[in-house]
Phi, psi and omega in degrees: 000132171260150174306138176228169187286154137231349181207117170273165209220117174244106179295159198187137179308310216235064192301298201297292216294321176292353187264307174315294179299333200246017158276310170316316183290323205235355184086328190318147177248153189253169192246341178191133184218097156250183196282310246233328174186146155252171179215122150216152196268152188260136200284005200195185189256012166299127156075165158331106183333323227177143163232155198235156172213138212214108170286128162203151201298303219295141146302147168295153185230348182217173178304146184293165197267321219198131192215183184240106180277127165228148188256127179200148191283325184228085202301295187286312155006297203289332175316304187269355158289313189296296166319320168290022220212337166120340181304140137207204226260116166263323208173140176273127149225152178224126159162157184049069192042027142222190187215157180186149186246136192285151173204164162242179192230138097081317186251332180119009149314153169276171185186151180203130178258129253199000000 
């Protein structure tokens, strides 16, 4: 038997606000909202059960280990919504046939939509 993902996990300043931007970004709804941690839930059964958001004093401070790649039929479209959404634009990239632009979110997680 193998493991699966159910919930990425975001350490954070800002629990509402950032649960609030990847609920816009991702459809997830939310399920629990305190000033200390959110939860929001996945609307259908595609992907991850769940995203978590975890009040901790520190701000990030170096790249991320580990990041969330999404997928859009229309990419730069999606780019200039994810930007009205509080995101921005870090980096163009290509290789090993494809391309995707690197971005942050709101606290400076990386993320790269593809």
């Amino acid at each position: 038997m193998a493991s699966f993902i159910k919930f990425v996990t975001f350490d954070c300043v800002d629990p509402i606000g950032l649960s609030q931007f990847w609920s816009e970004v991702t459809g997830y709804v939310p399920v629990e909202v305190r000033d200390d941690f959110a939860a929001l839930a996945a609307p259908d059964e595609r992907g991850v059960r769940g995203i978590l958001f975890w009040k901790v004093p520190e701000p990030k401070t170096s790249k991320n280990r580990m990041h969330v790649d999404l997928a859009s039929k229309n990419g730069d479209a999606e780019i200039e919504r994810l930007v009205n959404l509080g995101a921005t634009r870090f980096e163009r990239c290509e290789g090993n046939g494809a391309s995707w632009t690197v971005m942050h979110d709101p606290e400076g997680n990386e993320f790269c939509l593809g």
